[in-house]
C-alpha positions in Angstrom: 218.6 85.1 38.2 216.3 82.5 37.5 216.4 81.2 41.3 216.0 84.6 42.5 212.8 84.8 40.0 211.3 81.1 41.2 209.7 82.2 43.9 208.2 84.9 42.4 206.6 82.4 39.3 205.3 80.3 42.5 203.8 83.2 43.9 201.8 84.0 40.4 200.6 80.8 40.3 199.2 80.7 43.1 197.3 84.1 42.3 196.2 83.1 38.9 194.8 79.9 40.6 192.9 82.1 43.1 191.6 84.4 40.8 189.8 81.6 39.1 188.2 80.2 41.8 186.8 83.5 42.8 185.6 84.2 39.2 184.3 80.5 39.3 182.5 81.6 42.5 180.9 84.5 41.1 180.3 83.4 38.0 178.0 80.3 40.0 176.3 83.4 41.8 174.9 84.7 38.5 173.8 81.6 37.5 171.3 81.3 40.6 167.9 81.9 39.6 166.1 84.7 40.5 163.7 84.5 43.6 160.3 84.7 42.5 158.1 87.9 42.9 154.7 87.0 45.4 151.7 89.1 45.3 149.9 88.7 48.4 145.7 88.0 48.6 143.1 88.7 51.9 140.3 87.3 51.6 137.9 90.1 50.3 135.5 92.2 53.0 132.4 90.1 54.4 129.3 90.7 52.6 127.1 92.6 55.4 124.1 91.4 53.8 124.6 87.9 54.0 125.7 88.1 58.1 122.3 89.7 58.6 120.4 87.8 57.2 121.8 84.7 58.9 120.4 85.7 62.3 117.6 86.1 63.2 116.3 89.2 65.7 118.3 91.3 67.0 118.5 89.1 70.7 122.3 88.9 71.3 123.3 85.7 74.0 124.5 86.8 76.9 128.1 84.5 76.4 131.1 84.3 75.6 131.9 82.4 72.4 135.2 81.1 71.2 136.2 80.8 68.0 139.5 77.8 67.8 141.4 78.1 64.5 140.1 75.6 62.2 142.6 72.3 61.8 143.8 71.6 58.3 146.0 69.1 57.3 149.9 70.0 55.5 148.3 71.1 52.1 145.3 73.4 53.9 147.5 74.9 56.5 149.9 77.1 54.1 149.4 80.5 52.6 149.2 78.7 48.8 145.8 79.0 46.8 145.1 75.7 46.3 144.2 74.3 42.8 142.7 70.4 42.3 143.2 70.5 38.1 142.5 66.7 38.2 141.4 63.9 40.8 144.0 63.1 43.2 147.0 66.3 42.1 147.1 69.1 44.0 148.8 72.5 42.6 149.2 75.9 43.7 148.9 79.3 41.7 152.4 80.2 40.7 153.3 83.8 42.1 150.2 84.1 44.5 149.7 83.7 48.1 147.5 84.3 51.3 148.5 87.0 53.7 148.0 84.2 56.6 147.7 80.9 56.3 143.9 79.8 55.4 143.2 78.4 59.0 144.2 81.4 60.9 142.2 83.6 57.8 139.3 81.9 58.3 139.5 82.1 61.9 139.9 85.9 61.4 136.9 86.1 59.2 134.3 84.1 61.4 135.3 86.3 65.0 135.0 89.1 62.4 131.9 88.2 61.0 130.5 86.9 64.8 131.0 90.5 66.1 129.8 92.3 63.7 126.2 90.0 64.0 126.4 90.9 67.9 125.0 87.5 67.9 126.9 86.9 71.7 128.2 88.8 74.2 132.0 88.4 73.5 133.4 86.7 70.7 137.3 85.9 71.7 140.0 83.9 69.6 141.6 80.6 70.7 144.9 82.6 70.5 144.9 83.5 74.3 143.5 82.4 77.4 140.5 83.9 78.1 137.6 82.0 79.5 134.3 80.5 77.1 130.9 79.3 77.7 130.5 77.9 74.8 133.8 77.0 71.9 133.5 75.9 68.0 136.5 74.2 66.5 136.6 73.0 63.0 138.1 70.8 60.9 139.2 72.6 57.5 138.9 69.7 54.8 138.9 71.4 51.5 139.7 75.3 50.6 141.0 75.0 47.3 139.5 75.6 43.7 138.1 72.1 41.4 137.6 72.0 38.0 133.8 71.7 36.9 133.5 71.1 33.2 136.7 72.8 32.5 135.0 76.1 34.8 136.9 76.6 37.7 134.8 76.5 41.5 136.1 78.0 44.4 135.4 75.2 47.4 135.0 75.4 51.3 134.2 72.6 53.4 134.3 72.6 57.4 133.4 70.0 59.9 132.4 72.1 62.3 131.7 71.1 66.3 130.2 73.5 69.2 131.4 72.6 72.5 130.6 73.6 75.9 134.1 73.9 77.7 133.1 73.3 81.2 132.0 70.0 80.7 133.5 69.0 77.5 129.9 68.5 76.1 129.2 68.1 72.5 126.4 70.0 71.8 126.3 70.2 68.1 128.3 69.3 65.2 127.7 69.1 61.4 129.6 69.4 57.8 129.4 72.4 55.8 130.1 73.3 52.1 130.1 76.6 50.3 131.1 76.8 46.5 131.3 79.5 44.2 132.3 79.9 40.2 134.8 81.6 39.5 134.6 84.4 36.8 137.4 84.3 35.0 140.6 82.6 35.5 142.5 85.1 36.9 144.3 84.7 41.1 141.9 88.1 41.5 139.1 86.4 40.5 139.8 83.3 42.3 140.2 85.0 45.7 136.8 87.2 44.8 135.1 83.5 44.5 136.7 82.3 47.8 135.3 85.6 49.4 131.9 84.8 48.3 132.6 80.9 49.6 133.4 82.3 52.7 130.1 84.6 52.9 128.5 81.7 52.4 129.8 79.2 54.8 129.7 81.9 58.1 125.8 83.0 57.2 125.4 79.0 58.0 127.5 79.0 61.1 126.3 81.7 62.5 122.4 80.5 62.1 123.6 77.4 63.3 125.4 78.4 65.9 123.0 80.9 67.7 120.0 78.1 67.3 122.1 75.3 69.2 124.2 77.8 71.9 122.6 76.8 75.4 121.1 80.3 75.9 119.6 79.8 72.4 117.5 77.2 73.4 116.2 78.3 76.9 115.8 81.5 74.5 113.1 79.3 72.3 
C-alpha cells in the first residue's frame, strides 16, 4: 500500500508547490502600486481683447502665413507643467498634465489667435504641406513656473524667427517674454497664469509679425 500511495504523495507535492507560486504571484500583483489618477489642463480661451488690440486697422495681408510648431528641448516638449522651485532643478506638478504637449499647444494657440485677428489671408499649420509666403518658427526656451520671493510666476520665453520660404530669407527675428503671478498655488491657478502668459506673448507676435511681413511694409 505505501508504493501504490507514492505516487500519489509525489503528485501532492507537486500541487502544493504550485499553489504557492501562484499565491506568490498574486500576492506580488497586490503589492504593485496603484497608477496614478491625471487631470488633464488646456490652456484657458485667448483673451479677445488683447488680440485686438495688438493689431492695428482692420487691413488683413493678402498671404499666406505659416505657423511651425515651436522647438523645445526634452523638458519643454512633454505634456508636464513645469515647476523651477530652485536654480538649476526642474519638477513637475504631481497629478497634472497638458492635453498636448506645450509646443504643439502653443502652436494651436497662435494659428488660433492669427485667425481670429484676420491679420492674413490664410493662417495654415506646419503639420501638412500646404504652400507659405511668409513662415515663423520658434524656439520654445522656457514655459514653466519660477519662484519670485517665495510667489510663484508663470514664464514664457520664445525666440521667434519670420522667414520667407521661397528664398529662405530672414526677415525678422527677436526674443520674447511674457510672465504672469500666479494667484494662489493651486495646478488651476497655475494654468489660469500660463493663459494670461500666453495672451501676452501672441498680442506681441502678432504686432510684430504684421509690421515686418513683406506686404506689411510695401503697406507702410
Amino acid at each position: 500500500m505505501r508504493q501504490a500511495n507514492a505516487p500519489a504523495r509525489r503528485l501532492s507535492r507537486k500541487l502544493r508547490a504550485c499553489m504557492s507560486v501562484v499565491v506568490l504571484a498574486l500576492s506580488g500583483c497586490a503589492m504593485l502600486p496603484a497608477s496614478e489618477t491625471l487631470a488633464f489642463y488646456r490652456l484657458p480661451d485667448a483673451n479677445g481683447a488683447v488680440v485686438d488690440a495688438a493689431v492695428p486697422g482692420p487691413v488683413r495681408l493678402p498671404m499666406v502665413l505659416r505657423v511651425a510648431t515651436p522647438y523645445g528641448n526634452r523638458a519643454v516638449d512633454s505634456t508636464r507643467i513645469l515647476v523651477v522651485p530652485e536654480a538649476d532643478r526642474v519638477s513637475a506638478y504631481k497629478g497634472a498634465r497638458w492635453s498636448d504637449t506645450v509646443p504643439v499647444l502653443l502652436r494651436d494657440r497662435l494659428i488660433q489667435s492669427f485667425r481670429d485677428a484676420e491679420v492674413f489671408r490664410t493662417v495654415v499649420a506646419d503639420s501638412g504641406n500646404l504652400g507659405a509666403d511668409v513662415e515663423l518658427s520658434s524656439d520654445l526656451s522656457r514655459f514653466h513656473v519660477i519662484y519670485r520671493s517665495g510667489s510663484p510666476v508663470a514664464v514664457v520665453a520664445l525666440d521667434a524667427t519670420l522667414v520667407e520660404p521661397a528664398s529662405s530669407r530672414i526677415l525678422a527675428s527677436r526674443r520674447f517674454l511674457a510672465e504672469r503671478a500666479v494667484q494662489g498655488k493651486a495646478v488651476p491657478e497655475v494654468v489660469q497664469a500660463f493663459g494670461l502668459a500666453v495672451d501676452e506673448l501672441t498680442s506681441q507676435l502678432l504686432a510684430w509679425t504684421r509690421e515686418h511681413a513683406p506686404a506689411g511694409e510695401e503697406a507702410h
